[in-house]
Backbone as JSON Lines, residues from 0, in Angstrom:
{"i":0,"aa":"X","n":[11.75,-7.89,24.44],"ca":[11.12,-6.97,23.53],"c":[12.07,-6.71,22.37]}
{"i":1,"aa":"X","n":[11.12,-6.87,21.03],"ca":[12.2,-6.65,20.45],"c":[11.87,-4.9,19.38]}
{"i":2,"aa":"X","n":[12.71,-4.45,19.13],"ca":[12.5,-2.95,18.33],"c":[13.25,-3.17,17.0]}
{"i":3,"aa":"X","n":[12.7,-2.12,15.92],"ca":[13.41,-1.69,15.31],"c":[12.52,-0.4,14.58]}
{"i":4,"aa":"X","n":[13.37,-0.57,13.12],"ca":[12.33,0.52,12.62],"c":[12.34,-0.03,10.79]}
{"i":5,"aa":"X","n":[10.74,0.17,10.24],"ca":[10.66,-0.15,9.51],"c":[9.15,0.66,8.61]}
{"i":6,"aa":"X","n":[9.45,0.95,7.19],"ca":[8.6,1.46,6.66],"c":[7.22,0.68,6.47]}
{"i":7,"aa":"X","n":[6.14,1.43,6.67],"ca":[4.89,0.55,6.36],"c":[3.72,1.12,6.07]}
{"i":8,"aa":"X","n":[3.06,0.56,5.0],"ca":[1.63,1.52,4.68],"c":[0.74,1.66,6.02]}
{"i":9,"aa":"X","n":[0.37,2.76,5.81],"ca":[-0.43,2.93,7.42],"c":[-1.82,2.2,7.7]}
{"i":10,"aa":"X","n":[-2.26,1.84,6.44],"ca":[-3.29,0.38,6.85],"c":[-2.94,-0.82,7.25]}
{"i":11,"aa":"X","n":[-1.23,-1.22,7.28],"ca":[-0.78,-1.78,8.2],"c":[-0.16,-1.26,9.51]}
{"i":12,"aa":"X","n":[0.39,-0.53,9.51],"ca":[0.77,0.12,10.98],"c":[-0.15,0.61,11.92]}
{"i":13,"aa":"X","n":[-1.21,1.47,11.34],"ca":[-1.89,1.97,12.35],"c":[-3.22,1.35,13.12]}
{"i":14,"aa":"X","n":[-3.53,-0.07,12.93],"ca":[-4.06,-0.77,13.93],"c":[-3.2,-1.18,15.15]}
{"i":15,"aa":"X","n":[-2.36,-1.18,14.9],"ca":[-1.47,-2.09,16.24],"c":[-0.73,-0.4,16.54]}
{"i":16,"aa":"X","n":[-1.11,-1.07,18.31],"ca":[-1.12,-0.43,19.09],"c":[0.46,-0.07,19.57]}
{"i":17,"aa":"X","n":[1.17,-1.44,18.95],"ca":[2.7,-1.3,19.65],"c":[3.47,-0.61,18.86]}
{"i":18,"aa":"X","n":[2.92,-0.15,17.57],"ca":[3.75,0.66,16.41],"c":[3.76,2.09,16.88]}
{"i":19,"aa":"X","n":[4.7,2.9,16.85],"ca":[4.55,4.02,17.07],"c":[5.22,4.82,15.44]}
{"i":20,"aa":"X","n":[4.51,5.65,15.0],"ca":[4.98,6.62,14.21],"c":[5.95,7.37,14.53]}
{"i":21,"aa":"X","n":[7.34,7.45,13.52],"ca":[8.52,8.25,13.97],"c":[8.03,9.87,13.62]}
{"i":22,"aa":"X","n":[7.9,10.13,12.67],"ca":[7.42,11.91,12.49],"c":[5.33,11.56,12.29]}
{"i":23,"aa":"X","n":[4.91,11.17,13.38],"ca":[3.17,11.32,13.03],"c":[2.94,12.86,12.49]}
{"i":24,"aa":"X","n":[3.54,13.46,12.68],"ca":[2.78,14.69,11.92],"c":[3.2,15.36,10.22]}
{"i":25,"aa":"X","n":[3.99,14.49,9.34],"ca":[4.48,14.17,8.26],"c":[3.58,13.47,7.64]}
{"i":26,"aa":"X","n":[3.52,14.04,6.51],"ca":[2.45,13.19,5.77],"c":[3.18,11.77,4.7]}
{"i":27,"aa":"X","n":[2.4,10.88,4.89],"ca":[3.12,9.69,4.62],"c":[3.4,9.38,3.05]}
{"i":28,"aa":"X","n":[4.76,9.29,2.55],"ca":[5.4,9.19,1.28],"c":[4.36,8.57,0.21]}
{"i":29,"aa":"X","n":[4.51,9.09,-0.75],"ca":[4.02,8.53,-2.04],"c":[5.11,7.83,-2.9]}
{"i":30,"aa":"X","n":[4.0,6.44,-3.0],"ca":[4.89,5.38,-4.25],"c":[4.2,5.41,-5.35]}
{"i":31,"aa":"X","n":[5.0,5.32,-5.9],"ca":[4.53,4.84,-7.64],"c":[4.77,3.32,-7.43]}
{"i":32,"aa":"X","n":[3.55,2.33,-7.69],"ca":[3.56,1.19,-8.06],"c":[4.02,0.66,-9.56]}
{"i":33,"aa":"X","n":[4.48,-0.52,-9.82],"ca":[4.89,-0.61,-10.9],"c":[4.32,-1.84,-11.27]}
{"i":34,"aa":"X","n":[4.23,-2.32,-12.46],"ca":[3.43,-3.78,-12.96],"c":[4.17,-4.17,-13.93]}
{"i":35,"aa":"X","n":[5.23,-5.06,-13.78],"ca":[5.85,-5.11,-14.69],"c":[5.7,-7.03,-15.65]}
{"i":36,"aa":"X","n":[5.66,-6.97,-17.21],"ca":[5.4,-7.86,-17.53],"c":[6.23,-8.21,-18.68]}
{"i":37,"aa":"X","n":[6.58,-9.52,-18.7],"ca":[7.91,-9.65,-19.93],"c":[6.64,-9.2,-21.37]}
{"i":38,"aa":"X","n":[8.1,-8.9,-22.31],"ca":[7.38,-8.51,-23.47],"c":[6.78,-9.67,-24.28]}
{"i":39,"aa":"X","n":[7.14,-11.09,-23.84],"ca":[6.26,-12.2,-24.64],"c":[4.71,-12.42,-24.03]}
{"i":40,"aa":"X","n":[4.95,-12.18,-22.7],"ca":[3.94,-12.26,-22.34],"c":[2.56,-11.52,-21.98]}
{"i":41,"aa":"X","n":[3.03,-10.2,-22.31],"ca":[2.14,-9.33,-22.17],"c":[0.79,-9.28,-23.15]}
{"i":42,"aa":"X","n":[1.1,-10.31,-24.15],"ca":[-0.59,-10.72,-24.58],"c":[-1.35,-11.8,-24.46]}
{"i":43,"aa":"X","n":[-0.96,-12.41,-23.35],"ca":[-1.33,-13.47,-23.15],"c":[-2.79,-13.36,-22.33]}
{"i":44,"aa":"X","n":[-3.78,-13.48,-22.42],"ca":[-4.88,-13.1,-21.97],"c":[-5.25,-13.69,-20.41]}
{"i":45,"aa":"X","n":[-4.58,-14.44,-19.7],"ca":[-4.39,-14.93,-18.56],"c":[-3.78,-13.59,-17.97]}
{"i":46,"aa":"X","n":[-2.3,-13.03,-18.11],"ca":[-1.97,-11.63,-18.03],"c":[-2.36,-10.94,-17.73]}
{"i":47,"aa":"X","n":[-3.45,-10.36,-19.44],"ca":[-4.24,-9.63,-18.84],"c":[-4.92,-9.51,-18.01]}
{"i":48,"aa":"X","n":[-5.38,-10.21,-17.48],"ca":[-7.0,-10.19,-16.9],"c":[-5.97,-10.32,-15.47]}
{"i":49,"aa":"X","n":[-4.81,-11.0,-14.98],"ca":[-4.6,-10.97,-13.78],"c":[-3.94,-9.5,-13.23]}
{"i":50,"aa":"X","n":[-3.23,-9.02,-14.74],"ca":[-3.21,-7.6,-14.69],"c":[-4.16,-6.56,-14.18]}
{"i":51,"aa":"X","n":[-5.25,-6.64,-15.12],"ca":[-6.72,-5.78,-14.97],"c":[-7.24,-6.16,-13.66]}
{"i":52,"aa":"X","n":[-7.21,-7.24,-13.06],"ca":[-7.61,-7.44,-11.44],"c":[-6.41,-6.55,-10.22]}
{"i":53,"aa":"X","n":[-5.58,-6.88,-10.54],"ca":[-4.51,-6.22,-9.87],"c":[-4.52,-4.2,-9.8]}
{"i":54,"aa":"X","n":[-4.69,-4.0,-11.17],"ca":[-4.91,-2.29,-11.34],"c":[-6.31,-2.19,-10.52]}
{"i":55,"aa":"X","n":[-7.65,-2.87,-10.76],"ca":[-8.83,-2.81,-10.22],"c":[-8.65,-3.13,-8.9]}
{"i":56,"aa":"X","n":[-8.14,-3.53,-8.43],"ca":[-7.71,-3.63,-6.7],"c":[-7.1,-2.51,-6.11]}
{"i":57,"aa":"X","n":[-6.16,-1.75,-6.6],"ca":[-5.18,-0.6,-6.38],"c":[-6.26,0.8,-6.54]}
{"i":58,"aa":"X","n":[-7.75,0.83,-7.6],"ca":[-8.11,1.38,-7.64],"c":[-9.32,1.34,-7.07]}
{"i":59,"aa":"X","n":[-9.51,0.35,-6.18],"ca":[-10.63,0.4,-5.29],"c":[-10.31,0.99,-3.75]}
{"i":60,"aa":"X","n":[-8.85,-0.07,-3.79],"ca":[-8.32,0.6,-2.39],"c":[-7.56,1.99,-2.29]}
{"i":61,"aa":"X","n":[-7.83,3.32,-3.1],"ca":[-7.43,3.69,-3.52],"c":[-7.68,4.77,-2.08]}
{"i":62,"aa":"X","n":[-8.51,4.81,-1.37],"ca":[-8.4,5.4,-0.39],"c":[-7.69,5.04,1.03]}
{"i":63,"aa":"X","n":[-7.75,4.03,1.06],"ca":[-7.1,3.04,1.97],"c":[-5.59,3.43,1.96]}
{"i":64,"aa":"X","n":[-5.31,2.92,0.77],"ca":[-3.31,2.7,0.45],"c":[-3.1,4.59,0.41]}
{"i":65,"aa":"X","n":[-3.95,6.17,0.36],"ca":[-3.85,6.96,0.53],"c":[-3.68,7.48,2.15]}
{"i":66,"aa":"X","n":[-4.74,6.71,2.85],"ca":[-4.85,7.61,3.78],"c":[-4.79,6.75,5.34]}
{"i":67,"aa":"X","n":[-4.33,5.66,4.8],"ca":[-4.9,5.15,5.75],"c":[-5.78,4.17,6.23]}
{"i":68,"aa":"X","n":[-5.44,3.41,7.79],"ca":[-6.81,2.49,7.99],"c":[-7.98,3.21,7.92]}
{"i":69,"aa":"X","n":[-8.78,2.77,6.93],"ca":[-10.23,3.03,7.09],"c":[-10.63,4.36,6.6]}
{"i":70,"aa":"X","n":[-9.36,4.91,6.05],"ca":[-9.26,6.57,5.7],"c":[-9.61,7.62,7.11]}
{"i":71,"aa":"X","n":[-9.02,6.68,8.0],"ca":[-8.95,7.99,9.6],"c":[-7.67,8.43,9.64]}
{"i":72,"aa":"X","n":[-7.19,9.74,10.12],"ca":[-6.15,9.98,10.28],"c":[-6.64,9.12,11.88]}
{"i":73,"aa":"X","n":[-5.23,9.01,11.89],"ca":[-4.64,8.15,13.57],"c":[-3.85,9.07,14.12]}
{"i":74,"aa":"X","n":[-3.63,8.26,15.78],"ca":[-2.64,9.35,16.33],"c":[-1.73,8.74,16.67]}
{"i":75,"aa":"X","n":[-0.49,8.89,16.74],"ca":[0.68,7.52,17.06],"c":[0.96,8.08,18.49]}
């Protein structure tokens, strides 16, 4: 068996059964995502658009990457 400990969005951790939450009753950290793009390339319209898919993904799963699988609280 092997252990350790490691940070993880809880739509990955909290399906598997072998993860246990170190403080479950802590509410889970907020990130600021970042998108970062060189300055030549930031008008390149390929960019964009893989940009604008990327923000439109973050803002669909926007409940998910908040709260959780499926937006349930879990119990560790």
């Amino acid at each position: 068996m092997t252990s350790g400990i490691a940070e993880l969005a809880r739509f990955l951790g909290d399906p598997s059964p072998d993860l246990v939450r170190m403080w479950p009753q802590e509410a889970p950290a907020r990130r600021t995502a970042w998108l970062i793009v060189h300055q030549d390339m930031r008008r390149s319209a390929l960019i964009r658009a893989v940009s604008a898919a990327i923000t439109e993904a973050f803002r669909r799963q926007r409940k998910t990457l908040e709260q959780g699988c499926l937006g349930k609280a879990s119990v560790a």
